[in-house]
FIBA-30907 format. One record per atom (N, C-alpha, C): atom name; residue in one letter; y, x, z. Coordinates in steps of 0.1 Angstrom, whole numbers, plus 5000, padded with zeros to 4 digits. Layout:
<zavos>
CA A Y X Z
...
</zavos>
This chain:
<zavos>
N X 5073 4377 3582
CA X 5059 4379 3577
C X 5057 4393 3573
N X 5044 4398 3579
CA X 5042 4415 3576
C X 5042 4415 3560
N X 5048 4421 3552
CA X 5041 4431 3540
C X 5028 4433 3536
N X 5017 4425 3528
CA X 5007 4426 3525
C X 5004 4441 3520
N X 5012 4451 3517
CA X 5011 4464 3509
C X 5015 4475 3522
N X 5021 4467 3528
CA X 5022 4476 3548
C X 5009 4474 3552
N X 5004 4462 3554
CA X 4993 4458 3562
C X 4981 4467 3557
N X 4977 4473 3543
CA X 4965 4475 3535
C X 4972 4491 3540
N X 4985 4499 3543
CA X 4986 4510 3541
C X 4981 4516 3556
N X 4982 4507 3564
CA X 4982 4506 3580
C X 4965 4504 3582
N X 4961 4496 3575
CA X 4945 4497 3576
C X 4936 4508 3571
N X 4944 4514 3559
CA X 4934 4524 3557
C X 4936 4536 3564
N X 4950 4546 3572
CA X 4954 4550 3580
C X 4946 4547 3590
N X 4936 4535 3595
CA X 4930 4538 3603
C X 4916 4537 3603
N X 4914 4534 3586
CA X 4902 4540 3583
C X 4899 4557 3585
N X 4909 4562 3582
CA X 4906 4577 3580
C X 4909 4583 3596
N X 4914 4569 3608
CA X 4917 4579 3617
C X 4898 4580 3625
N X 4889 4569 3624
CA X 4882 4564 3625
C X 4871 4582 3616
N X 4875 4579 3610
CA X 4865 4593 3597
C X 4867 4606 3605
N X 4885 4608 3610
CA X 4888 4618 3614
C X 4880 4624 3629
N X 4878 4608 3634
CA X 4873 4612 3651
C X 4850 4614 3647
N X 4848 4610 3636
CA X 4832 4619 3635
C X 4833 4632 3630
N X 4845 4634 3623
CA X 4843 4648 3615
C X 4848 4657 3629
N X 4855 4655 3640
CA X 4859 4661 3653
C X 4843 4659 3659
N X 4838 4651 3661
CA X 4827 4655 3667
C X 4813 4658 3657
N X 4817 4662 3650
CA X 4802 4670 3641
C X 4797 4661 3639
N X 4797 4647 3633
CA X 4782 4639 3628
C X 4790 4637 3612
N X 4777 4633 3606
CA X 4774 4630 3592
C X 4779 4615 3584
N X 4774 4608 3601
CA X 4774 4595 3596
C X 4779 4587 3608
N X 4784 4573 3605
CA X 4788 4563 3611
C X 4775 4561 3620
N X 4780 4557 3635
CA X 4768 4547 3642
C X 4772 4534 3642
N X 4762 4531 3650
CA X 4767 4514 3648
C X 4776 4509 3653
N X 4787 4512 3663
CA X 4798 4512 3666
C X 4807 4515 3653
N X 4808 4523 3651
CA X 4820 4531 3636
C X 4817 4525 3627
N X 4803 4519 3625
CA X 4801 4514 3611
C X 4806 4499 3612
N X 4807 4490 3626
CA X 4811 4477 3628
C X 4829 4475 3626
N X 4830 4485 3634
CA X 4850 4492 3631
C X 4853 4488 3615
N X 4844 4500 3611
CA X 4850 4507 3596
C X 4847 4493 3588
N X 4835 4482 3586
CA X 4834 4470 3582
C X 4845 4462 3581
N X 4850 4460 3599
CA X 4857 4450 3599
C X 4878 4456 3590
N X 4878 4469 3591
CA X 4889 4473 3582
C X 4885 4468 3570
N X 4874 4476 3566
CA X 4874 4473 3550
C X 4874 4457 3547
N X 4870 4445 3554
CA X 4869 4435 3552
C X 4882 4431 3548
N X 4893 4437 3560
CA X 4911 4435 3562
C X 4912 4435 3545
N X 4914 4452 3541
CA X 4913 4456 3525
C X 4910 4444 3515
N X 4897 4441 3517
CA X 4892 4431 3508
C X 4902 4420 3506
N X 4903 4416 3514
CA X 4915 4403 3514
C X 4926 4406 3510
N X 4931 4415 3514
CA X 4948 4420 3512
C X 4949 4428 3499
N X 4941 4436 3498
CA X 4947 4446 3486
C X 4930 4452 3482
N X 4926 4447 3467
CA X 4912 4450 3462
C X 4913 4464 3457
N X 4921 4465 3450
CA X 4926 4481 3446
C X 4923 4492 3458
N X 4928 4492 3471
CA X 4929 4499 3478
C X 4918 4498 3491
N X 4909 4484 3485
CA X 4898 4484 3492
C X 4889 4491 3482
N X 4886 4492 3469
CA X 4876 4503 3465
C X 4877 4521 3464
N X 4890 4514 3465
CA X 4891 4534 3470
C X 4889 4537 3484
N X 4889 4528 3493
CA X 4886 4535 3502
C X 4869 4533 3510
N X 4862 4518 3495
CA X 4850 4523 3502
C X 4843 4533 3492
N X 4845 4534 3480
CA X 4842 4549 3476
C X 4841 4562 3482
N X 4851 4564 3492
CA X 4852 4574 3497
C X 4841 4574 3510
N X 4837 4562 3510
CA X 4826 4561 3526
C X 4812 4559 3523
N X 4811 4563 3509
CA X 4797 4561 3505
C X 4790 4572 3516
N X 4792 4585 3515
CA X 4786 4593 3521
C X 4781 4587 3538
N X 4790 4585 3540
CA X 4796 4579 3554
C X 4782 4570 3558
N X 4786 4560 3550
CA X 4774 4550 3552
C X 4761 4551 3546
N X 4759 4566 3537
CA X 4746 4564 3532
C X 4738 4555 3525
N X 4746 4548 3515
CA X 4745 4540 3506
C X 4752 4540 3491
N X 4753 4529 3491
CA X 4759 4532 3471
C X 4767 4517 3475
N X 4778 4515 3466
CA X 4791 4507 3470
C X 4788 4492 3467
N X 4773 4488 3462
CA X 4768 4477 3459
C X 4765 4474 3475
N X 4757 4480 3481
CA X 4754 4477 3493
C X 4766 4477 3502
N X 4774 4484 3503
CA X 4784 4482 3513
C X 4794 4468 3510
N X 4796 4463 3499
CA X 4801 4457 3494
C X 4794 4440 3501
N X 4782 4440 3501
CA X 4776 4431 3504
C X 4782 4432 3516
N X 4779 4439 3529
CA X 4778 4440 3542
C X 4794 4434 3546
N X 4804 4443 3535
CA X 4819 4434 3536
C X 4821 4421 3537
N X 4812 4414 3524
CA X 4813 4399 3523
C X 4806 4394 3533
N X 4796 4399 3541
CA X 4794 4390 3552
C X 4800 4389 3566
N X 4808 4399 3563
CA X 4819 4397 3572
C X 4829 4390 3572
N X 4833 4390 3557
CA X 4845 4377 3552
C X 4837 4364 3554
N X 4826 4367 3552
CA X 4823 4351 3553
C X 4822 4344 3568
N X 4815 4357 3575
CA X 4815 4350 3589
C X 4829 4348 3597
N X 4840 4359 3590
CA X 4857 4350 3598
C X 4860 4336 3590
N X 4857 4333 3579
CA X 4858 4322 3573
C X 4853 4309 3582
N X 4839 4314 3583
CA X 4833 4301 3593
C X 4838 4302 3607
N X 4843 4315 3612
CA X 4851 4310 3626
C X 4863 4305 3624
N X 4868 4308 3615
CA X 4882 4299 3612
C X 4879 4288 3610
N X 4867 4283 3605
CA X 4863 4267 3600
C X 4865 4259 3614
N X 4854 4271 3624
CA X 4849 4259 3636
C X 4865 4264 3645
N X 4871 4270 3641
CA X 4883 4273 3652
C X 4896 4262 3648
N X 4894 4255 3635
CA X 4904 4245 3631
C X 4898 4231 3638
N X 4895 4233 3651
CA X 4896 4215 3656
C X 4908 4212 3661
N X 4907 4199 3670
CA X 4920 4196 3668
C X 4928 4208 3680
N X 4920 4211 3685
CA X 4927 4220 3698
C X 4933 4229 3692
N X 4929 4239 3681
CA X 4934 4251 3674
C X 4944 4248 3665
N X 4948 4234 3658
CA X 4954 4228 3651
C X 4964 4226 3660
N X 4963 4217 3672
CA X 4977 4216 3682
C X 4986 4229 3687
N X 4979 4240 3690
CA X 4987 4248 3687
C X 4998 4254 3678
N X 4994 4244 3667
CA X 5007 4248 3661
C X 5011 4235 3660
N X 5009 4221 3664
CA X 5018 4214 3660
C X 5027 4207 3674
N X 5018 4218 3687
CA X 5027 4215 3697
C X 5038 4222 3699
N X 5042 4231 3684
CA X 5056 4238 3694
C X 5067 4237 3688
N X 5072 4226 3681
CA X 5083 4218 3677
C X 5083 4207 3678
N X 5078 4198 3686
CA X 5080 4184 3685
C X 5094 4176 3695
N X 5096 4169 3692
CA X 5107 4156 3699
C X 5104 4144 3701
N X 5110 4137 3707
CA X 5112 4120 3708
C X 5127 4115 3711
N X 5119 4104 3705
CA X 5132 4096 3706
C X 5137 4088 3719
N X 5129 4089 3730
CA X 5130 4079 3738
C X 5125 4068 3740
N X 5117 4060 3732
CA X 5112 4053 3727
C X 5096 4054 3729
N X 5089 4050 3714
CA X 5077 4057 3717
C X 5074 4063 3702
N X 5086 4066 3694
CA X 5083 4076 3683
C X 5086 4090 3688
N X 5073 4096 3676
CA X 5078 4118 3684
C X 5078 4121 3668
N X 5087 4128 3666
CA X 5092 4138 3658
C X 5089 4151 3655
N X 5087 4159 3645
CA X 5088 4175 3646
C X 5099 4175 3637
N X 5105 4191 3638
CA X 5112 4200 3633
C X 5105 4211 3628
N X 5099 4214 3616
CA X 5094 4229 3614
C X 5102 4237 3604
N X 5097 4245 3605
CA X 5106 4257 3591
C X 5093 4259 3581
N X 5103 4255 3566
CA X 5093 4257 3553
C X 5102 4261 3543
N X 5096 4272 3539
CA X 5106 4282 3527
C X 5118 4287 3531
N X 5125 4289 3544
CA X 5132 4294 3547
C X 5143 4286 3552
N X 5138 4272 3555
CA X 5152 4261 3558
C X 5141 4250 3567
N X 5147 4241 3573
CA X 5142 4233 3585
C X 5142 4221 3578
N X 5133 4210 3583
CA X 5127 4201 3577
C X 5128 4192 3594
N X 5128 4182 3594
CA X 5124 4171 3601
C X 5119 4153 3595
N X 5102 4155 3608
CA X 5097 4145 3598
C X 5091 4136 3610
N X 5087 4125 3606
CA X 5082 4118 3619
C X 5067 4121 3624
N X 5070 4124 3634
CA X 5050 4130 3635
C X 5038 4125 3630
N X 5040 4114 3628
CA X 5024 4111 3619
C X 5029 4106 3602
N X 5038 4109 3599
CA X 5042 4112 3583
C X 5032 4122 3579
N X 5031 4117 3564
CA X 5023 4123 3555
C X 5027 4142 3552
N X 5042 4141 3554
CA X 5049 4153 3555
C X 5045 4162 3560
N X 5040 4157 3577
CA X 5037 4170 3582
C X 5024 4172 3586
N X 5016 4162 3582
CA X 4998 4164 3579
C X 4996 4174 3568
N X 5009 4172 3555
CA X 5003 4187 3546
C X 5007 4198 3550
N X 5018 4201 3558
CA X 5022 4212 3563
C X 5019 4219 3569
N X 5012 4208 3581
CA X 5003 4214 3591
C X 4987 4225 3583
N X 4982 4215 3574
CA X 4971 4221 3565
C X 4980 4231 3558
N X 4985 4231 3551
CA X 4992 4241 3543
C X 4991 4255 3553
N X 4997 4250 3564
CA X 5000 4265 3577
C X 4988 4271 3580
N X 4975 4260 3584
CA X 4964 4267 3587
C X 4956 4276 3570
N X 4962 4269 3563
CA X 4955 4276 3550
C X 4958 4294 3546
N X 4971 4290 3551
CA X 4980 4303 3547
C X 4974 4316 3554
N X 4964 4316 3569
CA X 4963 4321 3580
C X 4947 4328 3577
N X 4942 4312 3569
CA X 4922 4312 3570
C X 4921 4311 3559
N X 4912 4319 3552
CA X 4910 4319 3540
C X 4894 4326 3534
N X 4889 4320 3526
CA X 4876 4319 3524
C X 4871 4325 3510
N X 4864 4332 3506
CA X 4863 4338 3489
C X 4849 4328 3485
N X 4852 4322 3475
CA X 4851 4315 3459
C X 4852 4323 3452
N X 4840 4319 3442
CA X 4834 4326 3430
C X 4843 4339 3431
N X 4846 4346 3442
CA X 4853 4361 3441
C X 4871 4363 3443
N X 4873 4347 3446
CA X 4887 4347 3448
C X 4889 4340 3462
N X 4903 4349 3469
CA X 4903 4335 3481
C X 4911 4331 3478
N X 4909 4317 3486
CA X 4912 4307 3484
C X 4914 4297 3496
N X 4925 4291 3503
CA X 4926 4283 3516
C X 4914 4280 3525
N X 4915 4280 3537
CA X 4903 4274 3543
C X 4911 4258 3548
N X 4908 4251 3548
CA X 4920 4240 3550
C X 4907 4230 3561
N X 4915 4226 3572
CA X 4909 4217 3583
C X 4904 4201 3576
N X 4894 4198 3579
CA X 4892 4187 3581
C X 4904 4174 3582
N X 4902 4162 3579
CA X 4910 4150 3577
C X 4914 4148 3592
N X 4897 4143 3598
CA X 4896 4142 3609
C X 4899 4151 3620
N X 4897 4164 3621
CA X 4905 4174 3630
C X 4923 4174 3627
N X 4928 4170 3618
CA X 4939 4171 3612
C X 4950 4158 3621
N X 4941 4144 3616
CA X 4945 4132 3626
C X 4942 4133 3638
N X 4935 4139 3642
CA X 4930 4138 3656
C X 4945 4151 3666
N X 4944 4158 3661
CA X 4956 4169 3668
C X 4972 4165 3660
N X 4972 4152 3650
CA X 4989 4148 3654
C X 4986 4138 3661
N X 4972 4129 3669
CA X 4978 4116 3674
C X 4979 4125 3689
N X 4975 4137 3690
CA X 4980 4143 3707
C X 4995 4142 3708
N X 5003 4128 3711
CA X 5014 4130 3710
C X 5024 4132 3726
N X 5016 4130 3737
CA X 5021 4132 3750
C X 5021 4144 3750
N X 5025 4157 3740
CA X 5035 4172 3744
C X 5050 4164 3736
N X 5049 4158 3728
CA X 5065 4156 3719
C X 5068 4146 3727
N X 5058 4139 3741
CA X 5070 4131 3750
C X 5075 4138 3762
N X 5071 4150 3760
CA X 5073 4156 3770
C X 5085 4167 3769
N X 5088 4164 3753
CA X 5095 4177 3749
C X 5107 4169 3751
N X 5124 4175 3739
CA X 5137 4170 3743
C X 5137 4157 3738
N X 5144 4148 3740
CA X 5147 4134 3732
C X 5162 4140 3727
N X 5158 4134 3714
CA X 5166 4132 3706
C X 5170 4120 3695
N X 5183 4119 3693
CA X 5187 4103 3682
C X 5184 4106 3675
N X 5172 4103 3666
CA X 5175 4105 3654
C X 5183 4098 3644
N X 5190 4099 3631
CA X 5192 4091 3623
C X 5192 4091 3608
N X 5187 4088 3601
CA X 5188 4088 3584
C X 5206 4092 3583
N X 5205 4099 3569
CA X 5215 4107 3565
C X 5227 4110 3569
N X 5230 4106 3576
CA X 5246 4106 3585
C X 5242 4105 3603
N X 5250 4113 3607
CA X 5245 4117 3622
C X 5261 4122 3628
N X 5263 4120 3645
CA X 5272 4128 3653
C X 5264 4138 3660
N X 5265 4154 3658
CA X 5260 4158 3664
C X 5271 4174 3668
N X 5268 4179 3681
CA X 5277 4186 3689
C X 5298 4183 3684
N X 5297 4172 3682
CA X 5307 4170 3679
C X 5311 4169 3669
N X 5306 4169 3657
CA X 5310 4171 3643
C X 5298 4159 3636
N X 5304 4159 3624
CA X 5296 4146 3617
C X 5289 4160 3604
N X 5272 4152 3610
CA X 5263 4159 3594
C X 5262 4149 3589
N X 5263 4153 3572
CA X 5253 4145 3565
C X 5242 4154 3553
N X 5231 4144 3557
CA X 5221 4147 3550
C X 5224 4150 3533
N X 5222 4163 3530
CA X 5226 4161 3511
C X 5214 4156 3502
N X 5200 4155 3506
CA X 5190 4149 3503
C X 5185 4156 3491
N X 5187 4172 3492
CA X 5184 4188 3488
C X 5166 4188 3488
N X 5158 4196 3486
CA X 5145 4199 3485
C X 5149 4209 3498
N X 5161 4219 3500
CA X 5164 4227 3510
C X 5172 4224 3520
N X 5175 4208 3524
CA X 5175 4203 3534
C X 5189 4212 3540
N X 5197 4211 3533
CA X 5213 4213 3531
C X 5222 4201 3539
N X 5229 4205 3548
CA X 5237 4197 3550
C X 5255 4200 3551
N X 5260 4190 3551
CA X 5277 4191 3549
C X 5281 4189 3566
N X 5287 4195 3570
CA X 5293 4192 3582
C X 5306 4193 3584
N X 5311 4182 3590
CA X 5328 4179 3585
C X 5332 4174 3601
N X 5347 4180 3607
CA X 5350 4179 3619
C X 5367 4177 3613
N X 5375 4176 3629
CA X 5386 4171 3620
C X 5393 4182 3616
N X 5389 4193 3613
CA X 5399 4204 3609
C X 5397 4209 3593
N X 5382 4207 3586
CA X 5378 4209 3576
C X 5360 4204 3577
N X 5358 4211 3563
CA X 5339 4206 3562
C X 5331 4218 3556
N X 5323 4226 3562
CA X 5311 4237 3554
C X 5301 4229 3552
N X 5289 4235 3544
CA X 5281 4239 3542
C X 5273 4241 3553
N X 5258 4238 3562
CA X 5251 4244 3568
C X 5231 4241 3563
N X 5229 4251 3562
CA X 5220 4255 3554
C X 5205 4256 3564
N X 5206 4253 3578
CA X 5195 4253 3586
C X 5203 4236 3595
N X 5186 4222 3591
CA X 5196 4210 3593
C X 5189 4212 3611
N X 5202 4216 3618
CA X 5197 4218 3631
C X 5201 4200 3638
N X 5206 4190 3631
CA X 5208 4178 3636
C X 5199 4174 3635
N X 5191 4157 3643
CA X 5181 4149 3641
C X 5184 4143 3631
N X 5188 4150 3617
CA X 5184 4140 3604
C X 5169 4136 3602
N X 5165 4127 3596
CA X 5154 4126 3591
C X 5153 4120 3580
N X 5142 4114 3567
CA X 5146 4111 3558
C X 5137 4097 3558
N X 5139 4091 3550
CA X 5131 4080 3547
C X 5127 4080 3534
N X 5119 4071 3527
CA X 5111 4069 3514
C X 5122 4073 3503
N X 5131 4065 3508
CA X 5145 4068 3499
C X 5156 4073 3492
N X 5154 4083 3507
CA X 5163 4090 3508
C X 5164 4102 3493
N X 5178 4102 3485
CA X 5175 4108 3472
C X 5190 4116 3469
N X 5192 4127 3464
CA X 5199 4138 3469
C X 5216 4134 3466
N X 5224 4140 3470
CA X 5240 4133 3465
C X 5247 4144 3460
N X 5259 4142 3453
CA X 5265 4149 3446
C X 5269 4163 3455
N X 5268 4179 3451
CA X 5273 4190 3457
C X 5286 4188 3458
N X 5293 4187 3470
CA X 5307 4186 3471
C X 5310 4195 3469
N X 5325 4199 3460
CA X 5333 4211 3457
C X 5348 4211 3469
N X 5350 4222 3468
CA X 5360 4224 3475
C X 5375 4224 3466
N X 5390 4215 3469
CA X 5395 4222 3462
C X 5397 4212 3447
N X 5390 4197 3450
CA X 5389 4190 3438
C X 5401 4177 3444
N X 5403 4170 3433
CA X 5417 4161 3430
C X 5404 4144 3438
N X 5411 4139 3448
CA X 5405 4130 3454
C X 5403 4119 3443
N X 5409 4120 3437
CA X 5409 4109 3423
C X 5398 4108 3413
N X 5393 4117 3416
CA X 5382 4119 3407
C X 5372 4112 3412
N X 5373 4105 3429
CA X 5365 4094 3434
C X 5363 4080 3429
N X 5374 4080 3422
CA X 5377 4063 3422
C X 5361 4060 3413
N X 5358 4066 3401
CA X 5348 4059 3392
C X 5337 4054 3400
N X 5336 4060 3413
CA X 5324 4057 3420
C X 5323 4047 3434
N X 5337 4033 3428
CA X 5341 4025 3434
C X 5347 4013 3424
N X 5341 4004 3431
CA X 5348 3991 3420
C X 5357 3986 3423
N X 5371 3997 3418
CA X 5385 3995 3422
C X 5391 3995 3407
N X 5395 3992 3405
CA X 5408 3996 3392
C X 5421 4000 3387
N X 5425 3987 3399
CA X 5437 3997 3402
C X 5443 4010 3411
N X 5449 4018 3408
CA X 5455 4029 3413
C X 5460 4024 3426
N X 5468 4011 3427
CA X 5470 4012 3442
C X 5459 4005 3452
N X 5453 3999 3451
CA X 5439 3996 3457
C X 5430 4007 3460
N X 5430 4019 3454
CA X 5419 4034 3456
C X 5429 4043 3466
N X 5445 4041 3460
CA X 5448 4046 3472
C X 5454 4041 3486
N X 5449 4028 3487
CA X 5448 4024 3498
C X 5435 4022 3505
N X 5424 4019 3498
CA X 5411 4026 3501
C X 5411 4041 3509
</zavos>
């Protein structure tokens, strides 16, 4: 993800390269070309970094022959009008673009996604509640709308929302995969689900067991699924027994 403090330094660099090419050709003032340009920067500003959007429409008062009340307006109606194209741009078609490019099946007639959230991988069943806020959550993060002076999400419709996860002939079209609740065989080695918020898994083959921290297996989870103890490395097997209804010592270790 770009740097919102890159993005605002990169935008006003081409505010001034924009300033630089009227003062090369001798005019005073923006035309209506330069003045649509120089808008749609300052709008960029507005959104990303407010600091560094009034310094640089201060500096274009001359420019636009105005006072910073009026330009200020002329900005917000440009925030507002990407707002409403982001509105009418969230149907289901704009929406499937992003929920067509991780999905699976099972072979069957369930489809699955796989997406990345906070830095670790998630798998959920395609019309789970999971990945209807995810999906909104993604388009919000992208589209965004100013309230009483703050933005704030532009978030799709219920209906555009249902309508682009029941497109599910791309996830039958994509890989099949087994899925299975917390325990899985996959490339050879056994995962299990740790039932983490960061979607942590143990992976154990016959030589030893890590840690893997992106769950690249068809785990998935159910209603239930609820997180298990962090295994340590390096601990006395005995310390299993309490969490078995054994008593005696030679019964745990024939267990």
């Amino acid at each position: 993800m770009t740097d919102p403090n890159e993005k605002a330094v990169e935008t006003s660099l081409a505010i001034e390269d924009i300033v630089e090419q009227c003062q090369i050709a001798g005019v005073d003032f923006f035309n209506k070309e330069e003045r649509a340009k120089i808008l749609e920067r300052l709008a960029d500003l507005y959104i990303e970094d407010r600091i560094e959007y009034e310094i640089q429409r201060n500096k274009l008062q001359d420019w636009f022959g105005s006072g910073t009340r009026a330009i200020d307006h002329e900005v917000k109606l440009v925030v507002e009008r990407r707002a409403a194209e982001a509105k009418a741009e969230a149907g289901p078609t704009g929406l499937m673009a992003l929920a067509a490019t991780v999905l699976w099946h099972d072979g069957k007639r369930d489809c699955y996604v796989t997406f990345g959230r906070d830095g670790h991988l998630e798998n959920h069943e395609l019309l789970s509640d999971d990945f209807e806020d995810w999906l909104a959550d993604k388009w919000g993060e992208t589209h965004q709308q100013e309230i009483n002076g703050n933005l704030e999400p532009c978030y799709p419709t219920d209906e555009d929302l249902k309508k682009a996860i029941r497109h599910q002939a791309y996830a039958r079209r994509a890989d099949k995969r087994d899925p299975k609740f917390r325990v899985v065989e996959f490339e050879h080695e056994v995962w299990i689900d740790l039932g983490t918020p960061h979607w942590k898994a143990v992976v154990v083959n016959g030589d030893d067991w890590r840690f893997e921290e992106r769950m690249r297996a068809p785990l998935v989870r159910g209603p239930g699924t609820a997180p298990l103890p962090i295994p340590v490395k390096g601990c006395d097997i005995q310390e299993l027994q309490r969490f078995v209804n054994l008593q005696e010592d030679s019964d745990f270790a024939l267990l």
